[in-house]
MARDO-91976 format. One record per residue (C-alpha): x, y, z; residue number from 1; residue in three letters. Coordinates in steps of 0.25 Angstrom, whole numbers, plus 5000, padded with zeros to 4 digits. Layout:
REM MARDO-91976
[[X Y Z] NUM ALA]
...
***
This chain:
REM MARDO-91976
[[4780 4603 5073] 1 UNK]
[[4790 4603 5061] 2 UNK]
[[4801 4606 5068] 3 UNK]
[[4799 4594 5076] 4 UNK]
[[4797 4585 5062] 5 UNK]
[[4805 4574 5056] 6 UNK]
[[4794 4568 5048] 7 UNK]
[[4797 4575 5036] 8 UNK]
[[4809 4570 5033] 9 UNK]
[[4811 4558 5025] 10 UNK]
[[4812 4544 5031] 11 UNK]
[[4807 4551 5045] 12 UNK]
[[4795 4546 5049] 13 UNK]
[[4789 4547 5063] 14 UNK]
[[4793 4537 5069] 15 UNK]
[[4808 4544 5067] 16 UNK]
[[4803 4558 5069] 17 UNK]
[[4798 4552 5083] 18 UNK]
[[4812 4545 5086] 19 UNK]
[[4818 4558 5084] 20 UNK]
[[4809 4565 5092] 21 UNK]
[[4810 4555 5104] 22 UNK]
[[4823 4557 5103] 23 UNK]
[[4824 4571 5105] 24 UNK]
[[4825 4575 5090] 25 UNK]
[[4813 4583 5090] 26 UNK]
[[4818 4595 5080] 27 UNK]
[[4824 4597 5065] 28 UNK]
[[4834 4606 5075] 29 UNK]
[[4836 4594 5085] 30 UNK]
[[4838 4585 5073] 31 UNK]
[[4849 4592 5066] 32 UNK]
[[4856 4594 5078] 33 UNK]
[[4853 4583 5084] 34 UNK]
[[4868 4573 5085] 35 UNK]
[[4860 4558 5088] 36 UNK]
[[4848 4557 5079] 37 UNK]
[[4841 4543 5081] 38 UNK]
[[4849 4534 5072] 39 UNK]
[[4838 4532 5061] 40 UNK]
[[4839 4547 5058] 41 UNK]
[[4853 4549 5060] 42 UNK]
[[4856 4541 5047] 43 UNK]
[[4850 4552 5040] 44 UNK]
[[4853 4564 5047] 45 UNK]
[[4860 4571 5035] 46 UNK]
[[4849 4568 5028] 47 UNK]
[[4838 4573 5038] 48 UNK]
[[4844 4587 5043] 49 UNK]
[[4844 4593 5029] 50 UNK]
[[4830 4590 5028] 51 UNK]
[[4829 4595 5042] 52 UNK]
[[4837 4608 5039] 53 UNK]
[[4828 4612 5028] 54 UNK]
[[4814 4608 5036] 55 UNK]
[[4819 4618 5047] 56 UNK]
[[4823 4629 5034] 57 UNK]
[[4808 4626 5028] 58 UNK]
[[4802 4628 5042] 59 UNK]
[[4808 4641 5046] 60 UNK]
[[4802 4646 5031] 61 UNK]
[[4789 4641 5033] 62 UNK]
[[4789 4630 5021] 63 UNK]
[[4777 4622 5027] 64 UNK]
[[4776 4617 5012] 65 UNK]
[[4790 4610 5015] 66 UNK]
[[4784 4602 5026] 67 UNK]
[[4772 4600 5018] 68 UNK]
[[4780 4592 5007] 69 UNK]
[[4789 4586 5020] 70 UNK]
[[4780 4579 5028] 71 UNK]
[[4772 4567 5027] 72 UNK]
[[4758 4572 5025] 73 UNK]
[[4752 4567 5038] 74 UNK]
[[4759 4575 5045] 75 UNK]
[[4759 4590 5039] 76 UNK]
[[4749 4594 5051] 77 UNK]
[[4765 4596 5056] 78 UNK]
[[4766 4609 5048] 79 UNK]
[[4754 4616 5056] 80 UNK]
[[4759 4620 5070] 81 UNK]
[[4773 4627 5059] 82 UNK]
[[4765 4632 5051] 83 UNK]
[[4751 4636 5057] 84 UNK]
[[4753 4652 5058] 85 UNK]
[[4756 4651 5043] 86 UNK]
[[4744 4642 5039] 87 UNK]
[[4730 4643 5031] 88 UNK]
[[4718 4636 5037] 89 UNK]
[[4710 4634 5023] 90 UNK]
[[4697 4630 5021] 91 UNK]
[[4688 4631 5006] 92 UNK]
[[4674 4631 5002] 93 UNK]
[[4670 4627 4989] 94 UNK]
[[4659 4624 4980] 95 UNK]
[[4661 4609 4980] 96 UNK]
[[4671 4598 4982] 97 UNK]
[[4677 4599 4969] 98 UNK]
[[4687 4608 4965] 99 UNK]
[[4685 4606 4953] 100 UNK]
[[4669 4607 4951] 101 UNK]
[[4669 4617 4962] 102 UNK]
[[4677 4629 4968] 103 UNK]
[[4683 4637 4980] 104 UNK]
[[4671 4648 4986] 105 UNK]
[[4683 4651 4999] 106 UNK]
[[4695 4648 5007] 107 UNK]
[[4694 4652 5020] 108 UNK]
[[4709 4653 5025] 109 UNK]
[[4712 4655 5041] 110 UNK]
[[4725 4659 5046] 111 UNK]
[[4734 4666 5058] 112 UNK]
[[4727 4680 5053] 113 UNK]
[[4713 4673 5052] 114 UNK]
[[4703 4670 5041] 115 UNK]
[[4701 4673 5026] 116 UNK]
[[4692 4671 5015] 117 UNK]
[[4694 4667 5002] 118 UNK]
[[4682 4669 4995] 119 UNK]
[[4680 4664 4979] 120 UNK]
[[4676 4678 4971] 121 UNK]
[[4681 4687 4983] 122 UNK]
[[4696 4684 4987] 123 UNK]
[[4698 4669 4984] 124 UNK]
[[4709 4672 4975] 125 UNK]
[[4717 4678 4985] 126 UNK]
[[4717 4664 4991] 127 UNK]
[[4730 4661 4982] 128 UNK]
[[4737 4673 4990] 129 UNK]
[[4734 4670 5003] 130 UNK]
[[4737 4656 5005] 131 UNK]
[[4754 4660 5001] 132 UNK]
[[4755 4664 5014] 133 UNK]
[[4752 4652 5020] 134 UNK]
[[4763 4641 5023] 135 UNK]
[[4752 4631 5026] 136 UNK]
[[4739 4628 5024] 137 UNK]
[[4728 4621 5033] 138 UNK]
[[4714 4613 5030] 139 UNK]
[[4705 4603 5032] 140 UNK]
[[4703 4593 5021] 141 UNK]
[[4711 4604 5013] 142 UNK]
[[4720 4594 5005] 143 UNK]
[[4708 4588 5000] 144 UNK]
[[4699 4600 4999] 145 UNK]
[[4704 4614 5000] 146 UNK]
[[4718 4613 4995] 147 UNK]
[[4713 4607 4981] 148 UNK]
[[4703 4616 4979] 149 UNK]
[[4710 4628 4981] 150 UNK]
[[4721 4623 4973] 151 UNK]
[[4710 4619 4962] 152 UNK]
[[4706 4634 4961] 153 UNK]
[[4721 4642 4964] 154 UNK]
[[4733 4633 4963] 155 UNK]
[[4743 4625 4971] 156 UNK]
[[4744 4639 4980] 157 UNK]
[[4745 4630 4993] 158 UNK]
[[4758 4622 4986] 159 UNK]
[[4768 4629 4994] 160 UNK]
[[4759 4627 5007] 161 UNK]
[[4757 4617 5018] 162 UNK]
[[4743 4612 5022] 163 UNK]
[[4738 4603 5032] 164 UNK]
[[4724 4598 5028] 165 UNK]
[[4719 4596 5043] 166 UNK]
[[4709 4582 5040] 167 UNK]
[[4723 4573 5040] 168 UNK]
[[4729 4577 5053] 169 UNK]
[[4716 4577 5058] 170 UNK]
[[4713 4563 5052] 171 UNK]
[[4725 4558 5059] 172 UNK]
[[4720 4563 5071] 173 UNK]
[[4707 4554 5070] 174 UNK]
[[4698 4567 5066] 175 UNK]
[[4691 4563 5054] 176 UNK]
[[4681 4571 5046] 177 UNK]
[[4675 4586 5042] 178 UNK]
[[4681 4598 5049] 179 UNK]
[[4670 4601 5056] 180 UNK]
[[4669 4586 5063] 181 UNK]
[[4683 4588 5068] 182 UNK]
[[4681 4600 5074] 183 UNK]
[[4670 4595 5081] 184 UNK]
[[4677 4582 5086] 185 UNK]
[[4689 4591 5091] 186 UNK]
[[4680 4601 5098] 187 UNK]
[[4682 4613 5089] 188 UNK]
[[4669 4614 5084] 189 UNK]
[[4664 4626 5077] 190 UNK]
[[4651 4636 5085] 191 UNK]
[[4647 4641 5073] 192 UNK]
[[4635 4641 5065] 193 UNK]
[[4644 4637 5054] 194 UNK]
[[4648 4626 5059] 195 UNK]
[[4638 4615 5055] 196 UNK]
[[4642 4621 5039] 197 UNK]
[[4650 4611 5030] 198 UNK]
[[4657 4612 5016] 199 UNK]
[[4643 4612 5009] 200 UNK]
[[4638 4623 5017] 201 UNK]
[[4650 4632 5013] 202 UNK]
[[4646 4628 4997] 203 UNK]
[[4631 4633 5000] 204 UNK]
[[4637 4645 5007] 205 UNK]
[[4645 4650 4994] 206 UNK]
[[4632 4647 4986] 207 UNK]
[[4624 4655 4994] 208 UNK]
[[4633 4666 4994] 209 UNK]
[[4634 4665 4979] 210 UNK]
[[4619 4666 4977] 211 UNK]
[[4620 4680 4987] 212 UNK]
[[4618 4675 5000] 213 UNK]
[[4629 4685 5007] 214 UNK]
[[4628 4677 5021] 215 UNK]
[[4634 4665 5015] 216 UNK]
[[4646 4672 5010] 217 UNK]
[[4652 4674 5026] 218 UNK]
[[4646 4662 5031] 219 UNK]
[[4656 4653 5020] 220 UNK]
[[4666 4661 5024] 221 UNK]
[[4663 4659 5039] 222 UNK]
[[4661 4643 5037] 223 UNK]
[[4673 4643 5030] 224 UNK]
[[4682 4650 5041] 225 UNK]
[[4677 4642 5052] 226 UNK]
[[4683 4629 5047] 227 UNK]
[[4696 4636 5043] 228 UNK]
[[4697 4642 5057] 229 UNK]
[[4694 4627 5062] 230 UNK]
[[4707 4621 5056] 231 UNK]
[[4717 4628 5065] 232 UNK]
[[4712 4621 5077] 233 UNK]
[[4712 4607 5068] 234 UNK]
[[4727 4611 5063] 235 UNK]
[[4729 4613 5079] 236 UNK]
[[4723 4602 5086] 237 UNK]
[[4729 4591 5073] 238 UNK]
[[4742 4596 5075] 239 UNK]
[[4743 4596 5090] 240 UNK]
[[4737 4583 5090] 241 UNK]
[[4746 4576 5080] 242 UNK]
[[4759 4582 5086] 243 UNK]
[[4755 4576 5099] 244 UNK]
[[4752 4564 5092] 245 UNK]
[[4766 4565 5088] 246 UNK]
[[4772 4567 5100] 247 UNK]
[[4779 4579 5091] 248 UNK]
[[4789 4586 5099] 249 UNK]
[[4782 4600 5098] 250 UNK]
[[4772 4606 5105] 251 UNK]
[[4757 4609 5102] 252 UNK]
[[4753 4620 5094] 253 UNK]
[[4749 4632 5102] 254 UNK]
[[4733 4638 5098] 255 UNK]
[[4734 4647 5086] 256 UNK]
[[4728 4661 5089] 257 UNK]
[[4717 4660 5079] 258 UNK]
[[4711 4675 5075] 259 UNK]
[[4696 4674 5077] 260 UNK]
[[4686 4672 5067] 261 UNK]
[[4672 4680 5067] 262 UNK]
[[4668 4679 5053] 263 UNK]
[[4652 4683 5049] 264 UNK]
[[4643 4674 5044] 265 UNK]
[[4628 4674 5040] 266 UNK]
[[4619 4665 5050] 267 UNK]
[[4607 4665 5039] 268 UNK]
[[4617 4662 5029] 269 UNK]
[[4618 4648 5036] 270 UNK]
[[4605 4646 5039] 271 UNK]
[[4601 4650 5023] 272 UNK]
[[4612 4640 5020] 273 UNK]
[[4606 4628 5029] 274 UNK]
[[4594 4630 5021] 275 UNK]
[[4602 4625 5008] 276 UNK]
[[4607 4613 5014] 277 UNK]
[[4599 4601 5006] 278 UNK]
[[4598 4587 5011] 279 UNK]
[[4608 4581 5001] 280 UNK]
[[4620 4590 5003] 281 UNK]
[[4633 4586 4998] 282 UNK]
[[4642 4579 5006] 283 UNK]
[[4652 4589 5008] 284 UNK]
***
């Protein structure tokens, strides 16, 4: 899709990036050679192929944070079908809403290799090393949730990284509300015994393990991992549609081979954890 964008550059809205595309201007390399740009671009020309030139440069190195700063924020999900095979699907859970009255118990991370957990008092500090490798990051609800909590415990160590916080292009879209509900409406509902779990489950699930309940410990991690592994298909079916939408002149994104995911959890720990669950719950 980048290759195909003009929307980054400044005083080019869409309505220009669809004259040029209806016009057969339809990439940075069909702009730059092009000889007969449409008038209201050709004043700027040797303003616009420097840009160009330098998109094409950042692209080939894989500056996703370039096209971060560069576009309009509505329309980062453009960065996902360049740089999905270099992307984090992140998800926390935490003791609370608040950063700063609560604190971070994981960060499931999914990627092209598969799932990993980052467990608070077992290997959450290796979260910091992990995510350099990533040119973009992908969540749910992140730009509100995840992002600022981690960044509350470790830093700004997603500034030189894109992300695409999945609720706003799937706003757009007309689908509103919690992960689960959307998954749901689209079809992609998860068979799992797991599935009727929430954000508040996940906070019971640490405090059962930290009071030695051993079954609760795999079951987090399990509940975690099946909403990151969900977010691949949102990222998917939110970038198709939107390029459609579009009328972009690129082609749909291809399934990405996703490895599998058999990860254990305990049956009774979900069972002991119903059993907590009071009347008046927190909204979560």
């Amino acid at each position: 899709m980048l290759p195909h964008t003009f929307i980054h550059l400044s005083g080019v809205g869409p309505v220009t990036e669809r004259v040029l595309w209806d016009e057969g201007v339809t990439t940075w390399e069909e702009f730059l050679s092009c000889t007969n740009l449409p008038p209201r671009v050709e004043v700027r020309r040797s303003e616009l192929c420097p840009i160009l030139e330098g998109s094409r440069s950042r692209l080939a190195a894989s500056d996703a944070s370039f096209f971060q700063a560069a576009l309009p924020a509505g329309e980062r999900w453009r960065l996902y079908g360049d740089f999905r095979d270099r992307a984090a699907f992140l998800d926390i859970e935490t003791t609370g809403l608040s950063p700063d009255s609560s604190h971070i118990t994981m960060v499931g991370i999914y990627d092209v290799d598969g799932y990993s957990a980052f467990v608070k008092d077992e290997n959450l500090e290796d979260l910091r090393e992990a995510v350099e490798k990533y040119d973009l990051v992908v969540t749910y609800n992140g730009a509100a949730f995840d992002i600022p909590y981690i960044e509350h415990e470790f830093g700004r160590i997603f500034r030189q990284t894109a992300h695409i916080d999945l609720r706003f292009p799937l706003s757009r879209l007309g689908y509103r509300g919690g992960l689960k509900s959307i998954e749901r409406r689209l079809g992609l509902a998860r068979p799992s015994a797991l599935s009727g779990l929430d954000g508040y489950d996940a906070v019971l699930l640490w405090r059962m393990w930290r009071q030695g309940d051993k079954g609760a410990r795999d079951t987090l991690v399990s509940y975690n991992a099946e909403d990151v592994v969900s977010l691949p298909r949102l990222a998917e079916f939110a970038y198709d549609r939107l390029a459609s939408g579009l009328g972009a002149p690129c082609t749909s994104l291809s399934p990405w081979q996703r490895p599998s995911l058999e990860l254990p959890y305990d049956e009774d720990a979900v069972t002991r954890l119903r059993s907590m669950r009071t009347a008046h719950r927190p909204r979560w």
